[in-house]
C-alpha positions as CSV (number, residue, x, y, z in Angstrom):
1,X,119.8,137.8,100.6
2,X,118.7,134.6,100.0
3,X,117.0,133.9,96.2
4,X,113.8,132.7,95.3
5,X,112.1,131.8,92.0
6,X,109.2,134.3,90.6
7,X,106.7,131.7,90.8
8,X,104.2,133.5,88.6
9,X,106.6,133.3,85.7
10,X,106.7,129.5,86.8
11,X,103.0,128.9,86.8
12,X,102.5,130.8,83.4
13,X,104.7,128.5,81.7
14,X,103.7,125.7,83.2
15,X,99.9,126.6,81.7
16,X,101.5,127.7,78.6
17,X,102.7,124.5,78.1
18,X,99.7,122.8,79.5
19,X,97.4,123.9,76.7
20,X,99.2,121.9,73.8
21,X,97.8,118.6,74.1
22,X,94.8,120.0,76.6
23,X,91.8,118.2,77.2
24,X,89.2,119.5,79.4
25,X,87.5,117.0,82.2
26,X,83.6,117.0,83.0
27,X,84.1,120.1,85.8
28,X,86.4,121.9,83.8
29,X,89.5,120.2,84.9
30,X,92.7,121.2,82.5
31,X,94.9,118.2,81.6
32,X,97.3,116.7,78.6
33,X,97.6,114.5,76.3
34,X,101.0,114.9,74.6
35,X,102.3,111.1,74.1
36,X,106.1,110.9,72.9
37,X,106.6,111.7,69.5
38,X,103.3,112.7,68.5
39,X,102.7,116.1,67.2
40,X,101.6,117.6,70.0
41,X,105.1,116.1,71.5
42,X,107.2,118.1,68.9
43,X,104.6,121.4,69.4
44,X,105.7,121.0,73.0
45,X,109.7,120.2,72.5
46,X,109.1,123.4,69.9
47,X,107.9,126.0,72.9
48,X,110.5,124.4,75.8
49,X,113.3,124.9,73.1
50,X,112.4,128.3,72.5
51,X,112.2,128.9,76.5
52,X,115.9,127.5,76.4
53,X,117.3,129.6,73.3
54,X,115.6,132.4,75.0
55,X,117.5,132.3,78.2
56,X,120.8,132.1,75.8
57,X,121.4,128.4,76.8
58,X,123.4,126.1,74.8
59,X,120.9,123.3,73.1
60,X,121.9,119.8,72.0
61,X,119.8,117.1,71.0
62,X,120.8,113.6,71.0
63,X,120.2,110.7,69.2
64,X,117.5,109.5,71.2
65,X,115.6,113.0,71.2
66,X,116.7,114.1,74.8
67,X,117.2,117.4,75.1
68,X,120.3,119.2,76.9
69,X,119.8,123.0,77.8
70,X,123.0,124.1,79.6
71,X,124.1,127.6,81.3
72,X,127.6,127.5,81.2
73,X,130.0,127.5,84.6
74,X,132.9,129.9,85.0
75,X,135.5,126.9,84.9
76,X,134.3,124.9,81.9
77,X,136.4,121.8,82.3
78,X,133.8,120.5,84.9
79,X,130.8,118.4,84.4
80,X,127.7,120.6,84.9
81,X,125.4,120.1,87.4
82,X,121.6,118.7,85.7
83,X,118.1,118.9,86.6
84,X,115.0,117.7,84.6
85,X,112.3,115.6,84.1
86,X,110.1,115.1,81.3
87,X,107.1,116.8,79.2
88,X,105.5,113.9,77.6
89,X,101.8,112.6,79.1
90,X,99.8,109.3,79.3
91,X,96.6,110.1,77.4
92,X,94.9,111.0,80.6
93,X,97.8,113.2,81.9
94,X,98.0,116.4,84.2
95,X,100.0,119.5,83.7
96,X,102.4,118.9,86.4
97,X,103.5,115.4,86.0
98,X,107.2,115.9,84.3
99,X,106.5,119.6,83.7
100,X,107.0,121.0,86.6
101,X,110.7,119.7,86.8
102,X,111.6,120.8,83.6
103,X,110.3,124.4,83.8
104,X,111.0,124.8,87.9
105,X,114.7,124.0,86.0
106,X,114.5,126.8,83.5
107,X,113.0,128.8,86.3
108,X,115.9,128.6,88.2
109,X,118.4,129.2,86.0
110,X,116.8,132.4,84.4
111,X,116.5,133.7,88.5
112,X,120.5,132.9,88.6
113,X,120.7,135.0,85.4
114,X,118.5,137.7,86.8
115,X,120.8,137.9,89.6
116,X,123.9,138.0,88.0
117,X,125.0,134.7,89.9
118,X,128.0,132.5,88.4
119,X,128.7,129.1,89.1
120,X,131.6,127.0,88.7
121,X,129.8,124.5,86.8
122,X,127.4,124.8,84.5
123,X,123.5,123.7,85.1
124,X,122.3,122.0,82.3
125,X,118.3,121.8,82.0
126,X,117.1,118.6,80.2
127,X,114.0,116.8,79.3
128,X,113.9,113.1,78.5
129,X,112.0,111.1,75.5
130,X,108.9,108.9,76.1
131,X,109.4,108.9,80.2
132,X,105.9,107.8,80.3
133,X,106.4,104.6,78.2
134,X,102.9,105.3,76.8
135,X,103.2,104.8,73.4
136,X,106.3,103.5,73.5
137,X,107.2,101.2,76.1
138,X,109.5,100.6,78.4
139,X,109.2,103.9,80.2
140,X,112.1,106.0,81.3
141,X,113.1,104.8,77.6
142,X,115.3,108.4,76.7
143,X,116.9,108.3,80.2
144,X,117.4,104.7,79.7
145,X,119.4,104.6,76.6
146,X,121.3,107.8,77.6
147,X,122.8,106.0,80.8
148,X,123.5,102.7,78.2
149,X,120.6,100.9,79.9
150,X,119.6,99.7,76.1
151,X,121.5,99.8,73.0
152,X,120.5,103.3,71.0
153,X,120.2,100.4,68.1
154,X,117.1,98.8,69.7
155,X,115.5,101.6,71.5
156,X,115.0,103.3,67.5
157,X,113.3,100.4,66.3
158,X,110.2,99.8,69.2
159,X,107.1,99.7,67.6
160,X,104.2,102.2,68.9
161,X,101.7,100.5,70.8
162,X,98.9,102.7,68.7
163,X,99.8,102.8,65.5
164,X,103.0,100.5,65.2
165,X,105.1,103.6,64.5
166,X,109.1,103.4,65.1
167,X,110.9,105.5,67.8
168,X,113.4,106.0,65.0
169,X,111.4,107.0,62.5
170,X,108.6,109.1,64.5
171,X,112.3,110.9,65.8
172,X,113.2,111.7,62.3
173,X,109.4,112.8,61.3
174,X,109.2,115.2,64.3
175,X,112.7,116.9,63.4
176,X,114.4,115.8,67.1
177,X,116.8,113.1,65.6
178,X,119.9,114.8,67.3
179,X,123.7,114.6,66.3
180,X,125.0,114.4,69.9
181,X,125.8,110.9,70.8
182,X,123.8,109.7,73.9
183,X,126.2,109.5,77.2
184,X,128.1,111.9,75.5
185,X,128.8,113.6,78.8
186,X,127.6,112.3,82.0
187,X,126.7,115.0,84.8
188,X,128.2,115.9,88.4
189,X,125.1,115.0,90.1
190,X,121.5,115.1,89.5
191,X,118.3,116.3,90.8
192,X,114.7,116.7,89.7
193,X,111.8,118.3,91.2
194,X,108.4,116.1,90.7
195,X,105.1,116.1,92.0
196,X,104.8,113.6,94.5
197,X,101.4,111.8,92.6
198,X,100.5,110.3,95.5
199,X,98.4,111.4,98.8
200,X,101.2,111.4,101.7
201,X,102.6,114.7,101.8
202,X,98.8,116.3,101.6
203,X,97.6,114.0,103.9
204,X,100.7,115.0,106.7
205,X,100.7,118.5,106.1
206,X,104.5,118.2,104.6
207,X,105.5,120.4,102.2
208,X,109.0,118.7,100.8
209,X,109.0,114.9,100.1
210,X,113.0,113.9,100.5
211,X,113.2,110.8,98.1
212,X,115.5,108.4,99.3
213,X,115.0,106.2,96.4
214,X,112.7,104.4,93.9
215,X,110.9,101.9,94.0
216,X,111.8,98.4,92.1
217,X,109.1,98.3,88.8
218,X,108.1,94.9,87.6
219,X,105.6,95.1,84.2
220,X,104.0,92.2,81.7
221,X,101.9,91.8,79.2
222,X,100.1,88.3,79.5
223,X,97.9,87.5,76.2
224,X,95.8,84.7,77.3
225,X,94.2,82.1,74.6
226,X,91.1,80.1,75.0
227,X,88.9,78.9,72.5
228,X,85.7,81.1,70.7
229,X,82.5,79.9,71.1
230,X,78.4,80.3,71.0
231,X,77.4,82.1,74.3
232,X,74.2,79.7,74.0
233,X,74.9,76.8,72.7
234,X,78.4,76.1,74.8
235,X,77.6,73.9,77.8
236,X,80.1,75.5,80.9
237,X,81.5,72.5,81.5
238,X,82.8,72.3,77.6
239,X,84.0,75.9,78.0
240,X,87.7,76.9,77.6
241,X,87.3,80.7,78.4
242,X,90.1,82.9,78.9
243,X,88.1,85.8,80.3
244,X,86.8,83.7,82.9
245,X,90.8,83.0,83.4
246,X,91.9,86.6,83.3
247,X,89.3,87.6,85.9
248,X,90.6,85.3,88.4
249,X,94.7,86.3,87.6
250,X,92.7,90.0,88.6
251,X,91.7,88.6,91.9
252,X,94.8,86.9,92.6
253,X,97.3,90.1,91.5
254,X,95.2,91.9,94.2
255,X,95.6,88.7,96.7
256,X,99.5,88.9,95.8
257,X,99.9,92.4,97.5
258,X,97.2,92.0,100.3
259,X,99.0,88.7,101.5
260,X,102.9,90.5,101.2
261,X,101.6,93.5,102.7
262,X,104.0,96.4,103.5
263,X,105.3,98.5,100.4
264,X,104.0,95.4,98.1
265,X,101.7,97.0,95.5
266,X,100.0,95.1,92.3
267,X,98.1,96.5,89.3
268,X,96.1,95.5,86.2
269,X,96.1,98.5,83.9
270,X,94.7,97.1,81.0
271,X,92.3,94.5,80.3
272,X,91.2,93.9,76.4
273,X,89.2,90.7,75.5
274,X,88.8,89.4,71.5
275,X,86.3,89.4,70.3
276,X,84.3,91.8,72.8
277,X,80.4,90.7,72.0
278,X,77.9,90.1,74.4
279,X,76.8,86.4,72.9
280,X,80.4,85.0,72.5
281,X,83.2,83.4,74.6
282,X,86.3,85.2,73.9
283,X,89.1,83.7,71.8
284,X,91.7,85.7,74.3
285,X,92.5,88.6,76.7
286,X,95.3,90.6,76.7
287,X,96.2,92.1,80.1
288,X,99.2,94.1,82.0
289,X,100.7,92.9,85.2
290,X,102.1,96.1,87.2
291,X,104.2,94.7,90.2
292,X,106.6,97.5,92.2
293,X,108.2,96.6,95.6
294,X,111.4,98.8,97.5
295,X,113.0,95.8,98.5
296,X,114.0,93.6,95.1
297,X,113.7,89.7,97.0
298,X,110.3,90.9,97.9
299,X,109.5,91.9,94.6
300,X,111.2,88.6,93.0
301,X,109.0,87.0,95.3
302,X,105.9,88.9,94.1
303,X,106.6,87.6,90.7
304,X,106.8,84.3,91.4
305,X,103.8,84.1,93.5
306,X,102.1,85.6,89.6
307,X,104.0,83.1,87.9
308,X,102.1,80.3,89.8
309,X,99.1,82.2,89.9
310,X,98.6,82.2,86.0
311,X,99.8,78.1,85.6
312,X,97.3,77.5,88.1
313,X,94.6,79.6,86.5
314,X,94.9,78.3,82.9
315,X,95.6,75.0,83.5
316,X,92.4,75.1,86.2
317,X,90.3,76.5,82.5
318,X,92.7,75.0,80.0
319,X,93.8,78.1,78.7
320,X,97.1,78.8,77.3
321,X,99.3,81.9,78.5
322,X,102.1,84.0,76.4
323,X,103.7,86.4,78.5
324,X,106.3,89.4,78.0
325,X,108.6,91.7,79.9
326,X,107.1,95.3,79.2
327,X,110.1,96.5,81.7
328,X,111.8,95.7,84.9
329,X,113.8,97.9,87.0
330,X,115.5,96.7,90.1
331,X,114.5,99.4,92.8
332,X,117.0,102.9,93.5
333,X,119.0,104.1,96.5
334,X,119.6,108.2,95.6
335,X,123.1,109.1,97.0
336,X,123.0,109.2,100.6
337,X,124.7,113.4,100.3
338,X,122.8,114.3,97.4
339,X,119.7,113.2,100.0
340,X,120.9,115.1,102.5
341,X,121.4,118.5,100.6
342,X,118.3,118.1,99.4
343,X,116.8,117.8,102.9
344,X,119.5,120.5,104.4
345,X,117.9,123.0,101.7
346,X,114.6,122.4,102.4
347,X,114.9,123.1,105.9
348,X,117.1,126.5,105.7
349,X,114.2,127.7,103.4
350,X,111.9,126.7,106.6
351,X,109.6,124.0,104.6
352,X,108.5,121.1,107.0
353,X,110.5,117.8,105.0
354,X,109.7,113.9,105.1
355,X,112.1,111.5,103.7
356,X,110.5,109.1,101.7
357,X,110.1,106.6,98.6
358,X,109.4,107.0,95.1
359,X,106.0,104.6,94.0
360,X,106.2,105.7,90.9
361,X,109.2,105.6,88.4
362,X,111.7,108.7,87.3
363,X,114.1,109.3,84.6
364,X,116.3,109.7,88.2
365,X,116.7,106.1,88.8
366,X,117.9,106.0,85.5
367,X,120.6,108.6,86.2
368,X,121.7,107.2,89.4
369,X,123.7,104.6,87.7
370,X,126.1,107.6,86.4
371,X,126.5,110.1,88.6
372,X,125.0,110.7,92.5
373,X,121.3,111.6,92.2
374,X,118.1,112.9,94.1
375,X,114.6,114.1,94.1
376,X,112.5,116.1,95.3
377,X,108.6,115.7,95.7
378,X,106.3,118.3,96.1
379,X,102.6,117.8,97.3
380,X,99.6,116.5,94.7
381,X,96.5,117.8,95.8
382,X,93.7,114.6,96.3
383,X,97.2,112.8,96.1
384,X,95.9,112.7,91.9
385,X,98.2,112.2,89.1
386,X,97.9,110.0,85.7
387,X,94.6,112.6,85.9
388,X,93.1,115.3,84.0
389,X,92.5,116.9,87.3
390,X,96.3,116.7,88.7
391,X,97.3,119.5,90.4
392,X,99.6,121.3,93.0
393,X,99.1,124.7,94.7
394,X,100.9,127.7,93.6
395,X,102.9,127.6,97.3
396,X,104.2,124.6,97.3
397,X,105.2,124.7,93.4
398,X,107.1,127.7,94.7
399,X,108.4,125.9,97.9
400,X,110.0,123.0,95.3
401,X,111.4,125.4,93.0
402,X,113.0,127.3,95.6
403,X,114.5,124.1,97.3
404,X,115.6,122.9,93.4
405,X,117.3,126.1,92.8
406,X,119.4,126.0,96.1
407,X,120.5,122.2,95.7
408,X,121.6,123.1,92.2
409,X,123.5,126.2,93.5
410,X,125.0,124.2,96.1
411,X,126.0,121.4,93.8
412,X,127.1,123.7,90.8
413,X,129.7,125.4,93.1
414,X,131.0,122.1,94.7
């Protein structure tokens, strides 16, 4: 008989979760805002945890805050098998985004239990710190330092970009400072269920997205300094105005990706000029850069082309330009077998499957440096995420689980 999750239990606790941190859209839409390390963080770590102790699994926490949740195997010298995600949000978050891998996880491993099915590894549940890189960036920051992508020492002592807060200290005020030192114990493989956040799978009618990788992430902060004047009294031609200079690096980000075409894309998330009166030039502009590309000399190229851009701009006004590197991630290839089981148990469930790339980034392009690594996307209906009104039919959060349970069985008995 071949097993399948109980997807109500699934949904419930993905709502449960859903309603710490909630905030309701215009048309009732249900989303999150639980940024890492905030209260409504540690009231969310506090109800996954208990999930976890309830199903008797073994909880650590390391010193970064991730959390480890494992079921143990039947011959315990062997690395465990791990699946996850994350549960932290961007202000403006949904209930799926990170969730759903986490608690399809748990799901899976209490439907093992219910079955009275061993493995020969353990399956180890986790859930990563600040994936979002929200409040504190870079993102992927838990699954970051855990791999030894940045020294533990550093990661503690980013400041918030709200409040100025530490990592370290915020860790310690929300009681998930752990004792277990981080890449304590790598995994056998990984793989994580995610919402897809993107419009493809909806708009093909395909129910599993096989991610072959990730794409290559490129971010920067660009604080842009002109000189404060009388909106009146100012001739233009006297004028050093940075916003006049950031709206044309706007323009020219969009140029960037409409001349490189193909997987190119370029954003401005945010856009904040000082002062912000009606009657006065601004003193400066403080703007992010989002650049992400598959192929890395394509994105290196991308970047130069916004290097350029911005001499040319404030030179052009006579503005002057600080940058810095938020993060920059060179883009992921998932292990070629760990792709293929993914797809292979996708198929004997009898889901339609479409191999694909990652847009957005995953705690499992940080894993793929230590051990093989996949993903698997499910649809996001509108192709919404980042959005109060993210969501995913009951089906096909049932389809993913299902497909995540039977890679992780596969891989815990290998």
């Amino acid at each position: 008989m071949t097993l399948h999750v109980d997807v109500d239990r699934l949904m419930n606790r993905i709502d449960e979760l859903g309603r710490i941190g909630a905030v309701l859209g215009p048309n009732g839409e249900r989303g999150c805002a639980r940024l890492a390390l905030t209260d409504a963080d540690r009231a969310g770590r506090d109800l996954v945890v208990a999930w976890m102790r309830d199903l008797g699994l073994v909880v650590e926490i390391d010193e970064i805050g991730n959390v480890f949740a494992t079921r143990p195997g039947t011959e315990p010298d062997l690395a465990p098998v791990m699946t996850g995600s994350h549960i932290d949000t961007v202000p403006t978050g949904g209930r799926f985004d990170g969730n759903l891998g986490v608690l399809a996880g748990l799901e899976a491993v209490e439907t093992l239990l219910a079955a009275g099915v061993e493995t020969r590894r353990g399956v180890t549940v986790a859930f990563f710190t600040d994936e979002e890189g929200a409040r504190f960036p870079p993102d992927m920051l838990g699954s970051l330092v855990y791999v030894g992508g940045l020294p533990l020492e550093e990661a503690l002592d980013i400041a918030a970009v709200d409040d100025g807060a530490r990592v370290g200290d915020e860790l310690q005020r929300i009681g998930y400072a752990g004792a277990r030192p981080v890449g304590a114990l790598f995994p056998h493989a990984f793989v994580e269920l995610h919402i897809e956040q993107g419009p493809i799978l909806e708009d093909e009618g395909v129910t599993i997205g096989v991610v072959e990788g990730v794409q290559g992430i490129s971010w920067t902060e660009l604080i842009l300094t002109g000189r404060s004047a009388h909106a009146g009294t100012t001739p233009m031609r006297l004028r050093r105005d940075p916003l006049l200079a950031a709206s044309r690096i706007v323009d020219g980000v969009r140029a960037i990706a409409d001349e490189i075409g193909g997987d190119q894309v370029a954003t401005v998330g945010r856009f904040e000029p000082h002062p912000n009166l009606v009657n006065v030039v601004a003193q400066s502009v403080t703007l992010t850069i989002d650049l992400r590309n598959t192929d890395e000399t394509v994105l290196q190229e991308a970047e130069r082309r916004f290097a350029d851009l911005v001499g040319a701009v404030c030179a052009g006004e006579g503005v002057t330009a600080e940058r810095r590197t938020l993060a920059r991630f060179e883009p992921v290839e998932f292990d070629p077998s760990m792709v293929d089981r993914v797809e292979a148990a996708a198929r004997a469930l009898g889901h339609s499957t479409r191999r694909m790339a990652s847009g957005a980034g995953h705690d499992a392009q940080m894993l793929a440096r230590v051990c093989p690594t996949a993903m698997i996307f499910t649809p996001s209906i509108d192709g919404l995420s980042h959005n109060i009104a993210e969501d995913t039919h009951p089906a096909d959060v049932a389809a993913g689980a299902d497909t995540l349970l039977h890679v992780l069985l596969a891989c815990a008995n290998s």
